[in-house]
PLY file of the C-alpha trace (Angstrom):
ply
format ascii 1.0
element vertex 194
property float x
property float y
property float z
element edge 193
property int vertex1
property int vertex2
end_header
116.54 141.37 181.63
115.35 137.81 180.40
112.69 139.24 178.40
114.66 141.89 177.24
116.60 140.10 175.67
113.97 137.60 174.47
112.11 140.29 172.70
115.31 141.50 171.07
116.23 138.18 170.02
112.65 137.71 168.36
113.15 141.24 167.03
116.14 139.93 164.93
114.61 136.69 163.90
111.92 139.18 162.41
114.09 141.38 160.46
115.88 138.00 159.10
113.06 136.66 157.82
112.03 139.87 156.57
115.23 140.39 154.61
115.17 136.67 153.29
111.44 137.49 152.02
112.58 140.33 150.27
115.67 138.45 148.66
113.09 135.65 147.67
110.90 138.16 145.91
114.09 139.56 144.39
115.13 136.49 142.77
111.91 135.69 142.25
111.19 138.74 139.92
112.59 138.62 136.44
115.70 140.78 135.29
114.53 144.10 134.35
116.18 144.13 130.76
116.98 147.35 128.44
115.18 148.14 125.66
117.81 146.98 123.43
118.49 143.68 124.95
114.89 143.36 124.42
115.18 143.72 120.57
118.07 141.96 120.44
116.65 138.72 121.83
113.41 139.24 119.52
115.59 139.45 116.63
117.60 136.25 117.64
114.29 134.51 117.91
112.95 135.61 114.99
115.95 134.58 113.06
115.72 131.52 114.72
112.13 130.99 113.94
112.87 132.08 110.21
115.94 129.58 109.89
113.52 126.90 110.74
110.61 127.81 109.06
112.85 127.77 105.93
114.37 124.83 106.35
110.39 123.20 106.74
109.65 124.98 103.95
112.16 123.09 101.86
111.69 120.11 102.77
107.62 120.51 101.44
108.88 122.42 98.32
111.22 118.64 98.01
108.22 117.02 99.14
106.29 118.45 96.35
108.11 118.39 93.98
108.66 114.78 94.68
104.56 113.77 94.68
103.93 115.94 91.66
106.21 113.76 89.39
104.74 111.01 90.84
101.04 112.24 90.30
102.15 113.12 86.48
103.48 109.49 86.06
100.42 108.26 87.17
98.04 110.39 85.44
100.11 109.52 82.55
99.84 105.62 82.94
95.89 106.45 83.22
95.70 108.39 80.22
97.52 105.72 78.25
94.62 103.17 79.49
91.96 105.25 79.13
92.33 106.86 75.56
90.19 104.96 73.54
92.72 102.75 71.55
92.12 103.28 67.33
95.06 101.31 66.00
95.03 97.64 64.79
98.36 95.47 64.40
98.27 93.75 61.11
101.26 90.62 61.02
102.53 88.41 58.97
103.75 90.66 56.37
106.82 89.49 55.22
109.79 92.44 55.38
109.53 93.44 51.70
105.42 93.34 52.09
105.16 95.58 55.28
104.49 98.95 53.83
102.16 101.45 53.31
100.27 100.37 49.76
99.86 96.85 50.76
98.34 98.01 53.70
95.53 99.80 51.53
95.35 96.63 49.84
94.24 94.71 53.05
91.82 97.24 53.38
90.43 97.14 50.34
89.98 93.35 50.33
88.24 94.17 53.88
85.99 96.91 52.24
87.17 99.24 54.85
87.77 103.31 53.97
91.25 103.79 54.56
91.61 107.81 53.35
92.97 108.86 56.43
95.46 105.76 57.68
98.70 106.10 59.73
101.09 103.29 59.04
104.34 102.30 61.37
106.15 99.20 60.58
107.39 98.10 64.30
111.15 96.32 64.38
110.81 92.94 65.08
113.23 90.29 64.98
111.02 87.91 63.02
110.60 87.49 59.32
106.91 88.73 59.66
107.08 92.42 60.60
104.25 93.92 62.35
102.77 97.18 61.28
100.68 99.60 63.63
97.52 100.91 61.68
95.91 104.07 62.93
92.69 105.25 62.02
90.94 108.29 62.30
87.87 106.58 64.43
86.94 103.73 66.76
84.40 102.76 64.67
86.74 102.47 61.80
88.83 100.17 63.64
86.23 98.11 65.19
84.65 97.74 61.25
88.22 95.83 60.47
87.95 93.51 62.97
84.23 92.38 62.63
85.31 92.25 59.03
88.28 90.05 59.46
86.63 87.78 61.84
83.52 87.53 58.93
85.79 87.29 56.27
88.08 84.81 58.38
91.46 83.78 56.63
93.46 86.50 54.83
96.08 85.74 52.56
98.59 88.08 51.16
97.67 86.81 47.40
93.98 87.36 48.41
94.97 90.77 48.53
97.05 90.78 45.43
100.11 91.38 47.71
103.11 90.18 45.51
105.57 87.80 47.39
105.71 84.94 49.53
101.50 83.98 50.07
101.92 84.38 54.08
98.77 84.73 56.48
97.82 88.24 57.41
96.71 88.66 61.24
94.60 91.34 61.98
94.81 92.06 66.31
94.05 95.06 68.28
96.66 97.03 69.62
96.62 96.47 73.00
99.26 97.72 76.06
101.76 95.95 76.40
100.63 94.40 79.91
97.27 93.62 78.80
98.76 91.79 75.27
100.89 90.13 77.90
97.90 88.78 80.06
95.85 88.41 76.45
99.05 85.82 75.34
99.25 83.91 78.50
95.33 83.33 78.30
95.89 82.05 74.81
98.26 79.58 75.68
96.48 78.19 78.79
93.11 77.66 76.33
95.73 76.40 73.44
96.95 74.02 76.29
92.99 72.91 78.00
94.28 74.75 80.94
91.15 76.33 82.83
0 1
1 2
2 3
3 4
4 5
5 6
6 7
7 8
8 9
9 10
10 11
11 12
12 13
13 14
14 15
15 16
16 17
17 18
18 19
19 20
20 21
21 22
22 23
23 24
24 25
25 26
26 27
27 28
28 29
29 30
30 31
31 32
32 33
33 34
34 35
35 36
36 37
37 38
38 39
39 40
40 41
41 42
42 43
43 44
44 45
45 46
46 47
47 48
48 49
49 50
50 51
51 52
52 53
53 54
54 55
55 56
56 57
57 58
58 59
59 60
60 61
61 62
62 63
63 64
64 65
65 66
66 67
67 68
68 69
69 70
70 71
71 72
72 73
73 74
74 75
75 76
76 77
77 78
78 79
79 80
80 81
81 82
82 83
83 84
84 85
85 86
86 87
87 88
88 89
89 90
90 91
91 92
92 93
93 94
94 95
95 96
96 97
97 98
98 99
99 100
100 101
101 102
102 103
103 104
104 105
105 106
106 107
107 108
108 109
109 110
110 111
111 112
112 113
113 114
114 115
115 116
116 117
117 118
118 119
119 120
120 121
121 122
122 123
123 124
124 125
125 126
126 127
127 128
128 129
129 130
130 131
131 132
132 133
133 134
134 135
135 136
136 137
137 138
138 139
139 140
140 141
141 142
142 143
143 144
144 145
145 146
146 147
147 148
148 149
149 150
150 151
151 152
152 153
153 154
154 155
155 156
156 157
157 158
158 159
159 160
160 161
161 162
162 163
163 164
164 165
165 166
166 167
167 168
168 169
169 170
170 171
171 172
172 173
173 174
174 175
175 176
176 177
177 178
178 179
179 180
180 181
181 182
182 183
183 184
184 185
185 186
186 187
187 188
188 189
189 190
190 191
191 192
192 193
């Protein structure tokens, strides 16, 4: 009777773990889902997916648009320094002197062509007013200054300018960060400074 019993005892422990195998393998297993829970999930994904991709994709068109206005202000600033440079500033024309004529006049004295000029009298709050000379070439420009350097001194009544006599200077027309550097340099050789 002992064994019996011992056998139908181990007989039972069997189909237990037998019936906790199967409930393992059970849970184990994934859900068997419908078709249409199937697509439904895809499409939440996918609309999930496509929410995010568009909010990366506004962020770069931000980003962008944010280092294109940057590289056009900097190709802009590069331009400006690289464009060979064909005007001359001409000062010390007094308010009633700064104009286009007396201009010609200067050029004249200077024995420079001056057909095809561009004049701009700059505001300034100083009695001289300085005027922005274009010409048409480099080599145009770069014939004033050698000239004015040669010819040294220029007076308006050299140039039969009518008015005050004043000194005309003849500089090149340089940014205004590089003038700024040019004028502190100046002042330290005015001062000995080295």
């Amino acid at each position: 009777m002992y064994s019996s019993s011992t056998s139908s005892s181990s007989s039972d422990e069997e189909s237990r773990n037998r019936l906790e195998i199967e409930k393992r393998k059970r849970k184990s297993k994934p859900k068997q889902m419908s078709k249409t829970q199937i697509r439904v999930t895809k499409r939440t994904s996918v609309s999930k997916d496509n929410k995010q991709l568009k909010k990366v994709l506004e962020h770069q068109k931000k980003l962008i648009s944010s280092l294109q206005e940057k590289l056009d202000a900097l190709n802009k600033t590069a331009s400006n320094h690289q464009q060979p440079n064909n005007n001359v500033i001409k000062m010390g024309m007094e308010e009633n002197q700064a104009n286009k004529d007396n201009v010609k006049k200067v050029l004249t004295k200077l024995e420079v062509p001056h057909d095809n000029i561009q004049v701009k009298i700059l505001p300034s709050q100083k009695m001289s007013k300085p005027v922005l000379v274009g010409f048409e070439t480099k080599e145009t420009k770069d014939l004033v200054l050698i000239k004015r350097k040669a010819m040294g001194e220029i007076k308006t009544n050299m140039c039969r300018i009518e008015g005050t006599d004043a000194n005309i200077y003849i500089n090149e027309d340089l940014p205004r960060d590089v003038r700024n550097l040019f004028n502190k340099a100046k002042d330290l050789k005015k001062n000995n400074v080295e």
